[in-house]
Structures are given as structure tokens and as C-alpha cells.
Backbone as CSV, one residue per row, in Angstrom:
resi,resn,N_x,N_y,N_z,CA_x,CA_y,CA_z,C_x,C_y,C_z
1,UNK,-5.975,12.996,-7.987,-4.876,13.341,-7.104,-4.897,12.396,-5.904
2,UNK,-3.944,12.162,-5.454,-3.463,11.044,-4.212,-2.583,11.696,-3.107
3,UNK,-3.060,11.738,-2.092,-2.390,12.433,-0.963,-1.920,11.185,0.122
4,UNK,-1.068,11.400,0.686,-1.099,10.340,1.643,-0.243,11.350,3.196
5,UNK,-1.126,11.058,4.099,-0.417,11.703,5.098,-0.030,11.105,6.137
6,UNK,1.291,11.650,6.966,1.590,10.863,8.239,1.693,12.013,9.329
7,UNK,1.568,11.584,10.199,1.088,12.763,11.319,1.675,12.102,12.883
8,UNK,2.479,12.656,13.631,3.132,11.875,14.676,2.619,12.325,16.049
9,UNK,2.493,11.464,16.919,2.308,11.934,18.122,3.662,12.237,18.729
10,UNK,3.346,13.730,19.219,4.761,14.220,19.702,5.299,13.516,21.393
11,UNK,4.363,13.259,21.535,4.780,12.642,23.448,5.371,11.468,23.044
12,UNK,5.413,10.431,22.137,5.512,9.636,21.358,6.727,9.454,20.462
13,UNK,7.003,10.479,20.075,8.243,10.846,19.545,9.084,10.897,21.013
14,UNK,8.780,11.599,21.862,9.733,12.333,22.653,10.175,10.617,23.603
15,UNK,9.196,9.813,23.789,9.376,8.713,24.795,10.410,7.934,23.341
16,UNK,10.290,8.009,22.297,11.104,7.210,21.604,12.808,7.412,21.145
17,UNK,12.147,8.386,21.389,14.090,9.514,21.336,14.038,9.504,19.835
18,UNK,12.644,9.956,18.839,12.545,10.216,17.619,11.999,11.678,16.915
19,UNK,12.794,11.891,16.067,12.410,13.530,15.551,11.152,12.702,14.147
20,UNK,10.584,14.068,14.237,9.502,13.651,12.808,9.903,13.547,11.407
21,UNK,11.451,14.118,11.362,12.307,14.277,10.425,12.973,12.719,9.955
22,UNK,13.400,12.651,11.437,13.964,10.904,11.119,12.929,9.788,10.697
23,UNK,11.742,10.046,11.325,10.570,8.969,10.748,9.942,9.296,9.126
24,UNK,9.991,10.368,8.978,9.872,10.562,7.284,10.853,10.384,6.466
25,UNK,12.100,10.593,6.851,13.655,10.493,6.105,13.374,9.180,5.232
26,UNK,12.581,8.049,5.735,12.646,6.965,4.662,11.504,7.161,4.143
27,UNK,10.933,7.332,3.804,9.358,7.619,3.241,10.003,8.573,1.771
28,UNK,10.426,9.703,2.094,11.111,10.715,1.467,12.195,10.150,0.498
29,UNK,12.854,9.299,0.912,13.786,8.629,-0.055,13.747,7.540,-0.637
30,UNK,12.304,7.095,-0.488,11.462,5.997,-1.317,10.925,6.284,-2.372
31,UNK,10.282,8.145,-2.256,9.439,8.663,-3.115,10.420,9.711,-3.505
32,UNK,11.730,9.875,-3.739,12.107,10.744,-4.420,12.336,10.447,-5.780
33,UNK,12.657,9.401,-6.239,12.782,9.266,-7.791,11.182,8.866,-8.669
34,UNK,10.175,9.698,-8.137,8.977,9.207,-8.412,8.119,10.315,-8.209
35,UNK,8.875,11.436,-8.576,8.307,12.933,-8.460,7.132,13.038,-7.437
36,UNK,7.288,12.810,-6.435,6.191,13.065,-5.448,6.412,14.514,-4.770
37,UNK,5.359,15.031,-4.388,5.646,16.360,-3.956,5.590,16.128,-2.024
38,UNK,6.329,16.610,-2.033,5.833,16.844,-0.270,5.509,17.915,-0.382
39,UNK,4.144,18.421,0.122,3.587,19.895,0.265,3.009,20.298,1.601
40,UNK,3.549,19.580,2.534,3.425,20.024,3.902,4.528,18.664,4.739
41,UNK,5.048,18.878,6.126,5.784,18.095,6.203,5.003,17.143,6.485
42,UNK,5.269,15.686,6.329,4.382,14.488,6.370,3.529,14.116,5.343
43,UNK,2.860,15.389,4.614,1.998,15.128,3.561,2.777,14.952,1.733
44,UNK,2.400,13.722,1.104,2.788,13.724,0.420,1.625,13.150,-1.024
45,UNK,2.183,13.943,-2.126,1.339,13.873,-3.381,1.761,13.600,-4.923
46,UNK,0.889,13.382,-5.583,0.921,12.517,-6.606,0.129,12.362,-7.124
47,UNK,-0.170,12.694,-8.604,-1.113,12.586,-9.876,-0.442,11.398,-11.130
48,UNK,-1.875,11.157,-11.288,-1.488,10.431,-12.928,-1.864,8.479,-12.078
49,UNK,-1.673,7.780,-13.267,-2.246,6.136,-13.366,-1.330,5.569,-12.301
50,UNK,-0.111,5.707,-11.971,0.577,5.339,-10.800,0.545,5.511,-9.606
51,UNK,0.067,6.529,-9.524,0.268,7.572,-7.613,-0.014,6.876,-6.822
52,UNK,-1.142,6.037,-6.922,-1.471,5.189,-5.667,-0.710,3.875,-5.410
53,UNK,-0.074,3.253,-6.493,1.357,2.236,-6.644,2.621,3.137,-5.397
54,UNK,2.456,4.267,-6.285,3.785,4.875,-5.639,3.999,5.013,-4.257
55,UNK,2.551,5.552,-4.088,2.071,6.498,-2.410,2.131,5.454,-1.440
56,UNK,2.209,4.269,-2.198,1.904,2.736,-0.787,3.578,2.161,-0.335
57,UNK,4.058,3.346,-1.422,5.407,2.630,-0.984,6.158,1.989,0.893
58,UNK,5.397,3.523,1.365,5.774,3.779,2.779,4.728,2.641,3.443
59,UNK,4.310,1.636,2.974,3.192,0.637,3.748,4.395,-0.320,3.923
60,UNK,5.394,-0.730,2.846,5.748,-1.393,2.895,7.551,-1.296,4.097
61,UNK,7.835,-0.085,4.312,8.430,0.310,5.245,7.830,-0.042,6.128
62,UNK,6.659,0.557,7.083,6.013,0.388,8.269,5.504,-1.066,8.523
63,UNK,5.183,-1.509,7.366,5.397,-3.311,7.787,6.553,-4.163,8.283
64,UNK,7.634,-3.388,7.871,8.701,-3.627,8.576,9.172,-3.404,9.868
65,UNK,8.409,-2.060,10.147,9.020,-1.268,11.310,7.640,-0.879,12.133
66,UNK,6.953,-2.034,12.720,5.745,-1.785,12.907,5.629,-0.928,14.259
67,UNK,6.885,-0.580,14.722,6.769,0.495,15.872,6.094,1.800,15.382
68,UNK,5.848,2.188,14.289,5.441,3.299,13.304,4.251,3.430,14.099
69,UNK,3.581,2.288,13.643,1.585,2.038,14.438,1.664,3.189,15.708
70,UNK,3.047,2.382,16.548,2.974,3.285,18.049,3.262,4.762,18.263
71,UNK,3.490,5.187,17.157,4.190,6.664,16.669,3.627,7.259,15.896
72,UNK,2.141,6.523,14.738,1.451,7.762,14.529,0.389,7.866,15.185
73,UNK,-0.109,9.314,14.954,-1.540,9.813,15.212,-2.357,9.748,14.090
74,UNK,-1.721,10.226,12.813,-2.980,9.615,11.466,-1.804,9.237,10.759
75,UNK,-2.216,8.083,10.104,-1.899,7.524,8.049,-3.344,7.394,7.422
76,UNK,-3.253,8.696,6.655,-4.659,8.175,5.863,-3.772,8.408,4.341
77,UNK,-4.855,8.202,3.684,-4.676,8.032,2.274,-6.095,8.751,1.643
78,UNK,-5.697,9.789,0.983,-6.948,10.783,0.305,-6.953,10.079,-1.292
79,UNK,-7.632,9.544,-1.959,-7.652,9.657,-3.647,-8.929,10.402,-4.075
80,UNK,-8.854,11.846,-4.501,-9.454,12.358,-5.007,-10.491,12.627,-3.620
81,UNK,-10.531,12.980,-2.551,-11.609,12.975,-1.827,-11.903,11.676,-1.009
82,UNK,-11.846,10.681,-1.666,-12.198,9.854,-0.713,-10.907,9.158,0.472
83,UNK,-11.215,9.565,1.657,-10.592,8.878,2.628,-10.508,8.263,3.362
84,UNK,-9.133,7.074,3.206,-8.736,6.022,4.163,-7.995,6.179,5.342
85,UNK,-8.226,5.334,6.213,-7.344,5.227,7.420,-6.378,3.928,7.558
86,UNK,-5.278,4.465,7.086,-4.420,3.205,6.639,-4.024,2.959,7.568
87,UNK,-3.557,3.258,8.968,-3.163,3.294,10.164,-4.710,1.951,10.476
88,UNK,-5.539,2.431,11.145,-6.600,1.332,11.775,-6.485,0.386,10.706
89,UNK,-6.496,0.387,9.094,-7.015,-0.468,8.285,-5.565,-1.652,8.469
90,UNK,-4.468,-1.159,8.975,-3.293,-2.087,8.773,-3.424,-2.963,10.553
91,UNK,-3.914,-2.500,11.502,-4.170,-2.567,12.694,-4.881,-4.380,12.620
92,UNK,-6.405,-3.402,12.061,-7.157,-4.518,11.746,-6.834,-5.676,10.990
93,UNK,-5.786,-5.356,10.245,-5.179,-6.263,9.144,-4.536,-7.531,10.072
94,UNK,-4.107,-7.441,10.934,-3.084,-7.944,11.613,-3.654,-8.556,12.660
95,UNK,-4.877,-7.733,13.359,-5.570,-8.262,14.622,-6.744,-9.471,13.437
96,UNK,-7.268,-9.231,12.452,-8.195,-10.212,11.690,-7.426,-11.589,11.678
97,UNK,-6.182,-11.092,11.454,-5.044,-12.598,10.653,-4.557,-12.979,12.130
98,UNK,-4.898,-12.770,13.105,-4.144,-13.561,14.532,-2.697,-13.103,14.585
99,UNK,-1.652,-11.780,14.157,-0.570,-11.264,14.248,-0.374,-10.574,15.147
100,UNK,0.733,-10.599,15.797,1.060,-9.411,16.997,1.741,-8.507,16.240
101,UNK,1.430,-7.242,17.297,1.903,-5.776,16.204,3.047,-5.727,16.920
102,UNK,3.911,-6.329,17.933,4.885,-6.548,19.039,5.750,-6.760,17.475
């Protein structure tokens, strides 16, 4: 099983003039033709040889829209128990390669 969660800082939201609804709205309509379950708001899941293809979809949003970084509090990624921090791990990604998150 593959979980992937996003979790917002609300002071954060509020300085951005963003609901938690509008920052998942694309996440949600990335993973709807790909039977993913949302089973809490932000948290989303997925079984079987794909899930973790599927679940990264939303990496490739927030690479776009790297204001995300400044708006969550967690992105991790659970497979089966073991957990990532995709939030610091994309951070580091960017501060290793000489990129501004600007």
C-alpha cells in the first residue's frame, strides 16, 4: 500500500489567500482516473505495481508551482511503512543542484 500525504500550514494558507481545497483540487484531478482513494482530506492511496508511478503524480505539479514548499507542513510518502519526506527530500534536491526555490 502507498499513501502519500499533504498537510498545510494554515497561517500560510491564510497569508496566501489559499483554501486547502484549492491546493488539493489539482492533485485530486490528476489522480482521479487512476482509482486513488482519498481517505482523509490531503491523504491519498493506492495499491498494486503502479501506486507509486501514480502517487508522484502531484511531484510533478509542485515542481511547477514551487510556492507549494512555502505552504506545506508535511509531503511524505508512506510505502508499506516505510517513510519519506518528500517535502525536505525535494528542498534538498534543489539546494544540492545550486536552484532557487524563488
Amino acid at each position: 500500500m502507498v499513501t502519500v500525504t499533504f498537510k498545510f500550514k494554515k497561517e500560510k494558507l491564510k497569508e496566501y489567500g489559499k483554501t486547502e481545497d484549492e491546493l488539493l483540487n489539482p492533485f485530486r484531478e490528476d489522480l482521479k482516473p487512476w482509482t486513488v482513494s482519498e481517505i482523509a482530506p490531503g491523504v491519498f492511496q493506492k495499491d498494486g505495481q503502479d501506486a507509486l508511478v501514480i502517487l508522484d503524480f502531484p511531484l510533478m505539479y509542485i515542481r511547477k508551482n514551487l510556492y507549494y514548499l512555502q505552504l506545506l507542513d508535511e509531503w511524505t510518502l508512506d510505502i508499506d511503512g516505510d517513510i519519506e519526506n518528500c517535502k525536505e527530500e525535494l528542498i534538498n534536491y534543489y539546494r544540492e543542484n545550486g536552484q532557487a526555490l524563488e
